[in-house]
Structures are given as structure tokens and as C-alpha cells.
N, C-alpha and C positions, 0 to 999 in steps of 0.2 A: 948667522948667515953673513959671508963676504959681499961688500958691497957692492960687486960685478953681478952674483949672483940675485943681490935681491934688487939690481936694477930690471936684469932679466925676468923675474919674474912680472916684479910690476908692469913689465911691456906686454909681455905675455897675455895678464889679465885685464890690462887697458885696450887691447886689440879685440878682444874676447866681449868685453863688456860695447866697444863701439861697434861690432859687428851685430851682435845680440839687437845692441838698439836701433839700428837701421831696418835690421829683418822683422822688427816685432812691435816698435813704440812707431806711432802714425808721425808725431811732430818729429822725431829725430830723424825718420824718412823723408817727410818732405827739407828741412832744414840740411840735410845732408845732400839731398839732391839743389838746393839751390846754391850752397856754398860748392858744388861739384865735388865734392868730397867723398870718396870712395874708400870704405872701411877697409877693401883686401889692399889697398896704398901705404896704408900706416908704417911707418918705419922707423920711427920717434917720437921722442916729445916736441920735435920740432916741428913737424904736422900736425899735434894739436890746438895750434891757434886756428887751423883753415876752421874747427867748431865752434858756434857762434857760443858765444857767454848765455851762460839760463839765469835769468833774474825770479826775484821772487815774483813781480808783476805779470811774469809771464807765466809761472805757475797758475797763479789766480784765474787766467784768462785762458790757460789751455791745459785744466786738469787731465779730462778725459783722456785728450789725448797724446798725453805723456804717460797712460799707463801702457801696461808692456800687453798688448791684447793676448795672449798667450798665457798668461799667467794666472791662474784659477784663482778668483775674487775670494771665494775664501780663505786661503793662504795669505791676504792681504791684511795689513797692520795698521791702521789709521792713527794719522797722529799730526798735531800743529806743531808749528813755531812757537819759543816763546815768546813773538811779538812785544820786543823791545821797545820798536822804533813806532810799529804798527799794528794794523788788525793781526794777529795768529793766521798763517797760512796753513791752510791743510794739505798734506800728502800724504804718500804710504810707502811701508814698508815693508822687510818679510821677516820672519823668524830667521833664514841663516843667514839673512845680513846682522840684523840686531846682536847674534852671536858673536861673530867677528868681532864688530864694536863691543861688547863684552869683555871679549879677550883682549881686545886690547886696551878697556881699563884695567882688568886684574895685571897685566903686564905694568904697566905704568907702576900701578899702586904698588907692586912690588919690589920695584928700585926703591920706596923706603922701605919696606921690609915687612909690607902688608902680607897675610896668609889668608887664604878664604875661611873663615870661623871665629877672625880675630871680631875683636870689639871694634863698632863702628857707630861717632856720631855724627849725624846730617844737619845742618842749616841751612835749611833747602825751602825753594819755593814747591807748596804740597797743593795739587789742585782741589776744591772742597771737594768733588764727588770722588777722588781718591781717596782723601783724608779719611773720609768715613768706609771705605770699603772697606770689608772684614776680611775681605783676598790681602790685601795689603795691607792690614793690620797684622795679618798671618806671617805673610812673607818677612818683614822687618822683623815681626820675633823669631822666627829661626834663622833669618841673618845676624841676630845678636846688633840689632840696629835702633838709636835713640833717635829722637828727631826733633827738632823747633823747626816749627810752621813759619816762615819770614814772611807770611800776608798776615799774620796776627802780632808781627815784631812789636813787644814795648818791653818796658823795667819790670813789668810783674810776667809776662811771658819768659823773660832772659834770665828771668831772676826764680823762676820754677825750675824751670832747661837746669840751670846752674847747679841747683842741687838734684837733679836726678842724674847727672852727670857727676858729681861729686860721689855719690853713694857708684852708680853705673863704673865709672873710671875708664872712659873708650882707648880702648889701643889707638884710631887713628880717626883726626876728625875731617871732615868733607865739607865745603860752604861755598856758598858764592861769597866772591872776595870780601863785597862792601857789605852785606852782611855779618862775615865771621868780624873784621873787623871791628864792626859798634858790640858784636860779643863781647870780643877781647877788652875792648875799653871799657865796657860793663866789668868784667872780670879785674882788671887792673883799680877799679874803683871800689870793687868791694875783695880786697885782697884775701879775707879767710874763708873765701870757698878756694878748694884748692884740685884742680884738675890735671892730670900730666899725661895727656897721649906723648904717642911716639915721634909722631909726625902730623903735620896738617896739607891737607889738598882742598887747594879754592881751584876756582875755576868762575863759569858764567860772565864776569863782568872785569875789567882790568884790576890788576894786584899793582897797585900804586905803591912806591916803594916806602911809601909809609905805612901802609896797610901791612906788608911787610913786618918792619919794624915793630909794630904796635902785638901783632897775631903773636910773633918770635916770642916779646917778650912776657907776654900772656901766658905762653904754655911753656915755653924756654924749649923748644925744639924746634927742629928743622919746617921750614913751610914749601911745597912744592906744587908749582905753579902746573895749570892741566887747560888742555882746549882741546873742548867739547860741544858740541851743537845736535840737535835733536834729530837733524837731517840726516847727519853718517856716524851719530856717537863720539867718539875716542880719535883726537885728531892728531894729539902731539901731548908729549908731558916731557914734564923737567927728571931729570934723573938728582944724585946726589950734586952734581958741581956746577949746576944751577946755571951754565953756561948758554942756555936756549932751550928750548922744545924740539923735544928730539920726535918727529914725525912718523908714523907708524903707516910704512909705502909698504907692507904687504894687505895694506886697507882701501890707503889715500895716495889720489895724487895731488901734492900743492902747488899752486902756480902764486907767482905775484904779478900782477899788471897796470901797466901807466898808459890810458890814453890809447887800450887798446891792444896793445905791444907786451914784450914779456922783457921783465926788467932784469938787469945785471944783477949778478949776487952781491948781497948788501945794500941794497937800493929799493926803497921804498916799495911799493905798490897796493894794490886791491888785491886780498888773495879768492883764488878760486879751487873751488876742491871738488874733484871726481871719487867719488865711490866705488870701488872695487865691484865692489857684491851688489850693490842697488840693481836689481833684476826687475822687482817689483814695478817700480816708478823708478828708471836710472836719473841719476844725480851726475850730470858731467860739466862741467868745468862753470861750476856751480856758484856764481857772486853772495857768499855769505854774510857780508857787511861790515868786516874787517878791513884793516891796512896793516901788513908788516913785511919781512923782508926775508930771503932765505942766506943764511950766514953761508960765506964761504968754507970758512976753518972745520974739521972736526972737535968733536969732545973730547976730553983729554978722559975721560971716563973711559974709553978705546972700542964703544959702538959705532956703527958704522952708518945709522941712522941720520940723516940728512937733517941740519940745524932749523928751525925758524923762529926769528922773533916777533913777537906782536908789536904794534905800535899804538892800537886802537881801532873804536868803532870808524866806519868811514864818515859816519855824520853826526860825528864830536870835533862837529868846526862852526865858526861864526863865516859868516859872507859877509863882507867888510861894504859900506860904499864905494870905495874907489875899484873897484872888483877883486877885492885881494883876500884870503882866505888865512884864517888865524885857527890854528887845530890846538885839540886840548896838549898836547905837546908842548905846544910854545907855554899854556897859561902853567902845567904843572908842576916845570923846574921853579918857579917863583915858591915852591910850594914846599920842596922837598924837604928841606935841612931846618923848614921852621916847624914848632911844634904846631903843628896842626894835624888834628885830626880828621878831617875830612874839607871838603866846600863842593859848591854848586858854584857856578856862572852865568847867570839869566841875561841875556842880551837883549833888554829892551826896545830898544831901537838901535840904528847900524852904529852908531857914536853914542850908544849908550849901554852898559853895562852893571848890573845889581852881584854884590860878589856875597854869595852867605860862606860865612870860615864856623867850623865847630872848632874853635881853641884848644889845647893841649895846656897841660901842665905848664906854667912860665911863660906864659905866652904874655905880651906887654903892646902898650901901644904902636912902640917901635919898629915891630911885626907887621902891625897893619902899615905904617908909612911906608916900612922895604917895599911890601905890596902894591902899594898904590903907586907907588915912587916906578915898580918897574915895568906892571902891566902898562901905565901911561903909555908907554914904549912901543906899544903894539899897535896904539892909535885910538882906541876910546877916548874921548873928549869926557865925558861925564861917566862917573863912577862911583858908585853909593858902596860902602861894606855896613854888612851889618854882622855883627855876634852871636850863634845861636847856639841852641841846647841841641838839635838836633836835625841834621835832614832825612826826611820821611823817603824811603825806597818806592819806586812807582810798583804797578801793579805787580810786576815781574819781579822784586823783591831787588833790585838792582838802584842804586843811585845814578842818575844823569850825572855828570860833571859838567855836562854843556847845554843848556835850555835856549834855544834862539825862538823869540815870537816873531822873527822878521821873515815874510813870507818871501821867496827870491827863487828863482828858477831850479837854483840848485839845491833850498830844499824842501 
């Protein structure tokens, strides 16, 4: 589809979905009526700022009345957040939304050259009362689908996975970043188990370009980067030339925002995403807890799909004393070219910082000086490293990079 056309469309079904929710959800009627906001006005994306931001807090506080009262409850899909940062919020949603998002991960997944039938392994966080369902013990086996549980991650878990994967042989493997990752390094550690998908798809939690490097040289095939959230699915994926996340606006609309405002292309922000199809419980201009930025340039792959890059969580930042704000950005170029395989950053207090490094091959003391030598820079006063075997994923099977125990307004 021509990119005039599939702008037209998405306005189409952005007009469609805000009309919907004014005549049918109680909060987007009175919210609509207080910002004066009139759905037959719509005439752009530049009148979608007159909608006020939906935070997750405010889901919390106004379930009820963000469902779409029109919409038979039993057709309704219950489902949480993975509660990342916080408690799991609960919403809903429908069968032909979830379809959508479907399609467009089978679409993604086929820029490497996924087929429905092919072989698939997962490194996936598995809730217990799924794990044991026999629905879903069903499904995977006619998906032709392996699985490691990343709430039970150790060396004798990685290290079963590895050979039933070796004997299995998945065409393409699926993981949360930092997950597939401590895989891979398991894998590179014991090198005669021998695995060779075609491609690998992380996703859940930032692909650090050492995570990257590490997954590459594990399977020696291409790795392609996916954003996804439980709230609208299938948000953006990388194609072959790994140039950004190519967004999928017959689904999504993405916004980035600073302070409010909708920011230049290229230019930082909070992103916000609208749901095409969220009928059920609409999702509009939806604060998911991200920062990144939408590229000007297209893809040279010559889709016509609108670029975005991530940057990270919005609350992988330290609050400094002096009021000034250090994002994992700044801490992770320290990080990149050294062998390191992973690290955490516990911020003790505002001028105090605990840094855990899990070492890489060659790694030498001189490592740690670079380190201490440049974070200094950023303004911590005291700073302990410590060497470790490994950092433990929190419940969500995802690793912090940024731990602040310093209670501050902002966070």
C-alpha cells in the first residue's frame, strides 16, 4: 500500500474509533466533552493532541468506565500488563482486535522469512496457570512450538532447553532480549550443543547492542528487533536492514511527546499509541512507558511504513540531587565496545551508585577503570563495582538496567 493511501486509511479508522468512543465509553464522553473536543472535527493528526494522554493510573481508577457499554461482555478478553515497573493492570480486549495484532506479527516475522508451520522456539515469560494448561500445551504442539520458562531461568533449565533444541532444530527463535541473551552466552560457553535457526526475534525489554552481538554470534544469523505490548500486540518490527521499526499504521497510531507537545521527527519523546480496533476497552493515545523518536528518512528496503526508534523505558533514569536526570542512555555507551555482558546500576542514594558488570571473555581490570573513570562524569560521588556470575531477571523475566531506591517525586 502507497503511503498517501495508507495514511488515508489510518485517518479513516482513527475517526472511526474516536467517534465510536465518545458515543459508547462513559470516560472518553465526558473527557471529550471537557477538552471540547468534537469527534465529527477530526481532520488530522494534528487534532489528536486536543485528547487527553490515558495513563496506566488511570486505567486502574476508571476500569468500568473505559469499557465500551455497547459491547457484549462476553466477547470481552481479559488480560494484564506485564507489570514491569508495577502491579499488572488489568483490561480487555476482543477477538478481532487480538487478530489484527496477529497479522501483524506473522507479517513482521516474515521479513525474515517466517512461514506459519515453520519451527518455533520461545524464551518467554509463561504464566504458571498457563504453563500447566493442556489448551496450551495443545496449541504449542501444533504450532510446532519449544519453550523455556524464563521464571524457572538457571544452567540446568538452559542447559535441558539446549538439548531439546539441538535434537528440535527451530527454524526461528522468539525471546525477550535479556533473556535470549544469558541463552546465548550459556550457548557460547558450552559450544557442542549446536543450534542453527534462521533468524532470531527478541523483543519485551531493550536489545542492547551487545545483546546483539552476543545472540549473532550464538546462532550466527541475523537478530530482529520487535515491539510489542499486551495492550495492542504487534507495534513495529525491524525488517532485513535493521534501519528502525518499521510500524504497522494499519493497526497503530504512534505519537512521541515532550512535556505535553508532539515532538519533531527525530527528537526524543514519550511514545503514545492508539489502537485501531480496541472496540472493546479503546486504547487512545495510550502512555506505554517508552521514550523514542520517529525517524524522518524511509527504509531503503522501499516500504513505506513509518520509521520508529526506541530509546528506552521512560523510568530507566536516576533523579540526580541537583534536579538533573541521568537516563540508562548516558550509563550504556560506557558499556558498549567493552566485553561485557550484561550489568545493573543500583542507585543507592542520589551521589551514590553500586554498578554489578557480568564480564565477557578478556575482560581485565582496565575495564573496570574505563568505567569508573567515565561514569564519574555523570556526577556520582561514590561508586562501588562489583564482578558477578550473574543478574537474576525480576518477576517479568526481564533485567532492570536501572534500580534507583531513592524515593523523588518523579519516581
Amino acid at each position: 500500500m502507497k503511503k498517501r493511501e495508507l495514511q488515508r486509511l489510518k485517518l479513516k479508522r482513527l475517526k472511526a474509533l474516536l467517534k465510536y468512543a465518545y458515543e459508547n465509553v462513559p470516560y472518553y464522553h465526558e473527557a471529550f466533552r471537557n477538552s471540547n473536543f468534537k469527534p465529527d472535527d477530526f481532520r488530522g493528526l494534528k487534532d489528536l493532541h486536543r485528547v487527553p494522554i490515558l495513563k496506566k493510573q488511570t486505567i486502574r481508577k476508571n476500569l468500568e468506565q473505559l469499557l465500551a457499554k455497547n459491547f457484549p461482555k462476553k466477547k470481552r478478553i481479559c488480560r494484564f500488563t506485564t507489570g514491569t515497573t508495577a502491579t499488572p493492570v488489568k483490561f480487555y480486549r476482543d477477538k478481532r482486535d487480538v487478530s489484527w495484532g496477529i497479522g501483524a506479527e506473522l507479517r513482521g516475522y516474515g521479513w525474515a522469512g517466517y512461514e506459519v508451520g515453520d519451527k518455533l522456539a520461545l524464551i518467554w515469560n509463561i504464566r504458571p496457570e498457563l504453563s500447566t494448561s493442556f489448551n496450551f500445551k495443545i496449541e504449542n504442539l501444533w504450532r510446532r512450538c519449544n519453550i523455556l520458562n524464563i521464571r524457572d531461568l538457571s544452567e540446568k533449565s538452559m542447559e535441558s532447553f539446549a538439548r531439546r533444541l539441538q535434537a528440535f532444530q527451530p527454524d526461528f527463535i522468539r525471546g525477550h532480549s535479556g533473556a535470549t541473551n544469558i541463552f546465548a552466552t550459556f550457548l557460547l560457553q558450552n559450544d557442542h550443543i549446536k543450534i542453527h535457526p534462521r533468524a532470531i526475534f527478541t523483543s519485551c525489554d531493550s536489545l542492547l547492542p551487545q545483546y546483539r552481538g552476543v545472540i549473532r554470534e550464538a546462532f550466527n544469523c541475523k537478530v530482529y528487533n520487535y515491539y510489542a505490548c499486551a495492550e495492542v500486540s504487534h507495534i513495529a518490527a525491524q525488517c532485513g536492514q535493521h534501519e528502525g521499526l518499521h510500524i504497522f499504521e494499519e493497526n497503530i497510531v504512534v505519537e512521541t511527546v515532550k512535556d505535553g507537545e508532539s515532538t519533531a521527527p527525530e527528537e526524543d519523546g514519550h511514545v503514545l499509541l492508539t489502537n485501531l480496533h480496541s472496540f472493546a476497552m479503546p486504547f487512545i493515545r495510550y502512555e506505554i512507558g517508552d521514550s523514542g523518536k520517529i525517524l524522518s528518512d524511509a527504509c531503503s528496503c522501499g516500504r513505506e511504513l513509518t520509521l520508529l526508534k526506541l530509546i528506552g523505558r521512560i523510568n530507566e533514569y536516576f533523579a540526580n540531587s541537583d534536579g538533573s536526570f541521568t537516563f540508562l542512555k548516558d550509563f550504556q555507551r560506557f558499556f558498549e565496545d567493552l566485553p561485557v555482558q550484561d550489568f545493573q546500576i543500583i542507585q543507592e542514594h542520589c551521589d551514590e551508585i553500586f554498578i554489578k558488570i557480568m564480564p565477557g571473555a578478556n575482560y581485565t581490570e582496565a575495564h573496570t577503570r574505563f568505567i569508573l573513570r567515565n561514569i564519574r562524569l555523570l556526577g556520582p560521588e561514590k561508586i562501588k563495582v562489583e564482578l558477578v556470575d550473574s543478574i537474576p531477571p525480576g518477576k517479568t523475566g526481564k533485567i532492570r538496567h536501572l534500580v534507583s531506591k531513592v524515593a523523588t517525586k518523579y519516581t
